[in-house]
C-alpha positions as a LaTeX table, in Angstrom:
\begin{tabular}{lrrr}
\hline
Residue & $x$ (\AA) & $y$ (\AA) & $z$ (\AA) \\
\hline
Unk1 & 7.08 & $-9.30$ & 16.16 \\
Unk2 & 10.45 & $-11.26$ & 15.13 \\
Unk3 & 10.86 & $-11.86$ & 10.99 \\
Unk4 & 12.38 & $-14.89$ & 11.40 \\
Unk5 & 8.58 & $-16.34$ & 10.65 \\
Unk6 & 8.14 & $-14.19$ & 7.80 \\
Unk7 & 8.72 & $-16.13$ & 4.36 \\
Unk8 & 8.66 & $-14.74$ & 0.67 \\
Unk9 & 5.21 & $-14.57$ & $-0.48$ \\
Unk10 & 3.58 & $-13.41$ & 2.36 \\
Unk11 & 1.71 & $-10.05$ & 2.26 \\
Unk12 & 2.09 & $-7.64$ & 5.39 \\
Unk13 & 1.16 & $-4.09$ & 6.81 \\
Unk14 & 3.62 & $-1.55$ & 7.75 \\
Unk15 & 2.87 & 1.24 & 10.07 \\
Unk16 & 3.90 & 3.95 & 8.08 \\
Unk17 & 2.54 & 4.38 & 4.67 \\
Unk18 & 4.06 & 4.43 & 1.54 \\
Unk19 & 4.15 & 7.76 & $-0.20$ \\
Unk20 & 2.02 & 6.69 & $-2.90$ \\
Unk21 & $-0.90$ & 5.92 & $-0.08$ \\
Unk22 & $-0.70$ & 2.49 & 0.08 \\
Unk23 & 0.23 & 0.44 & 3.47 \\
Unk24 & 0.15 & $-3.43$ & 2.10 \\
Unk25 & 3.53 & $-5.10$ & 0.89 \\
Unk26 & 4.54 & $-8.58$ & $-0.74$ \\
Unk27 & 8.31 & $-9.90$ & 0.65 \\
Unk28 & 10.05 & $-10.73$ & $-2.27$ \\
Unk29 & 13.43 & $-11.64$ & $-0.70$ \\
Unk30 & 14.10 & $-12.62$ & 2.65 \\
Unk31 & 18.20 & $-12.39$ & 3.67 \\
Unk32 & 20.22 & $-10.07$ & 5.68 \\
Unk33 & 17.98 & $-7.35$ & 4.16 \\
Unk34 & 13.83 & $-8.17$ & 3.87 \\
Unk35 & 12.72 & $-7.25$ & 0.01 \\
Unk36 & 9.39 & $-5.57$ & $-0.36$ \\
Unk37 & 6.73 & $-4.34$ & $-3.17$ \\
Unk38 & 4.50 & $-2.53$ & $-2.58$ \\
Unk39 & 0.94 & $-3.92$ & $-3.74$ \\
Unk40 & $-0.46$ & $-0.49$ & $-4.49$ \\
Unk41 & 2.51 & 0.96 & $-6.96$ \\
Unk42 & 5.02 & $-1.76$ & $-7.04$ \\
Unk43 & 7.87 & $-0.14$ & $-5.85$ \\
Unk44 & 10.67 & $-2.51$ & $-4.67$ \\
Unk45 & 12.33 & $-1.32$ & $-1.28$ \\
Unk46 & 14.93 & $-3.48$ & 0.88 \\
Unk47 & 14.57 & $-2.80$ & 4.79 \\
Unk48 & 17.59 & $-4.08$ & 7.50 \\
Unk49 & 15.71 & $-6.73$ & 9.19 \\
Unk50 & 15.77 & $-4.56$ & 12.51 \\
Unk51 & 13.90 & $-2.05$ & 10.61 \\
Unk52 & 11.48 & $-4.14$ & 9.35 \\
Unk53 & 10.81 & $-5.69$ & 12.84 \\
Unk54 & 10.07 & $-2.18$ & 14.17 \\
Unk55 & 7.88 & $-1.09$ & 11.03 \\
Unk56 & 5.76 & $-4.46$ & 11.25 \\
Unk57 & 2.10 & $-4.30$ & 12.22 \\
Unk58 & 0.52 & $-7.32$ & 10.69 \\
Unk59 & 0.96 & $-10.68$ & 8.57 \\
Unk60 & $-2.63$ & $-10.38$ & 6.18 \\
Unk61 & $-2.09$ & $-13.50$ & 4.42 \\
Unk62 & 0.87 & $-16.51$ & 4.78 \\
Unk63 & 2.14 & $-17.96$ & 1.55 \\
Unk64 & $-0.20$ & $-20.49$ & 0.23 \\
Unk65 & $-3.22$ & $-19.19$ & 2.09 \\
Unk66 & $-5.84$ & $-17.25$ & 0.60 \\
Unk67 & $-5.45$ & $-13.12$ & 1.09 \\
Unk68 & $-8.55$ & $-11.88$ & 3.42 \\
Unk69 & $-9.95$ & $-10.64$ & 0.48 \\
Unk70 & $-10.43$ & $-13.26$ & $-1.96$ \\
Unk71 & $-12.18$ & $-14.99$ & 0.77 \\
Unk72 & $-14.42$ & $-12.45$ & 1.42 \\
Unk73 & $-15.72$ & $-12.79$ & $-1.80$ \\
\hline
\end{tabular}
């Protein structure tokens, strides 16, 4: 999956979990590095964007659009 449709805001997956257990991040800041938190801690990481690319499993929500859990509710 190419970043170049990933914007800040939106909330992904990873394939490898964060140490703390969590798997779901927010992109903070999107340049020649991607900036992530992670939604379970909030940890801040920066990935290269070839990284990130390879580590990429799934967009959950786009900015704007309601997360897959508020509209389950």
């Amino acid at each position: 999956m190419d970043p170049t449709g990933i914007e800040a805001g939106n909330v992904v997956r990873l394939r490898k979990r964060h140490p703390c257990g969590g798997d779901t991040w927010e992109v903070i800041r999107i340049g020649t590095d991607i900036g992530l938190c992670c939604q379970t801690c909030g940890r801040y990481v920066l990935l290269r964007r070839a990284l990130f690319r390879q580590r990429l499993k799934a967009v959950l929500s786009p900015e704007g659009a309601p997360s897959p859990e508020r509209s389950a509710r």
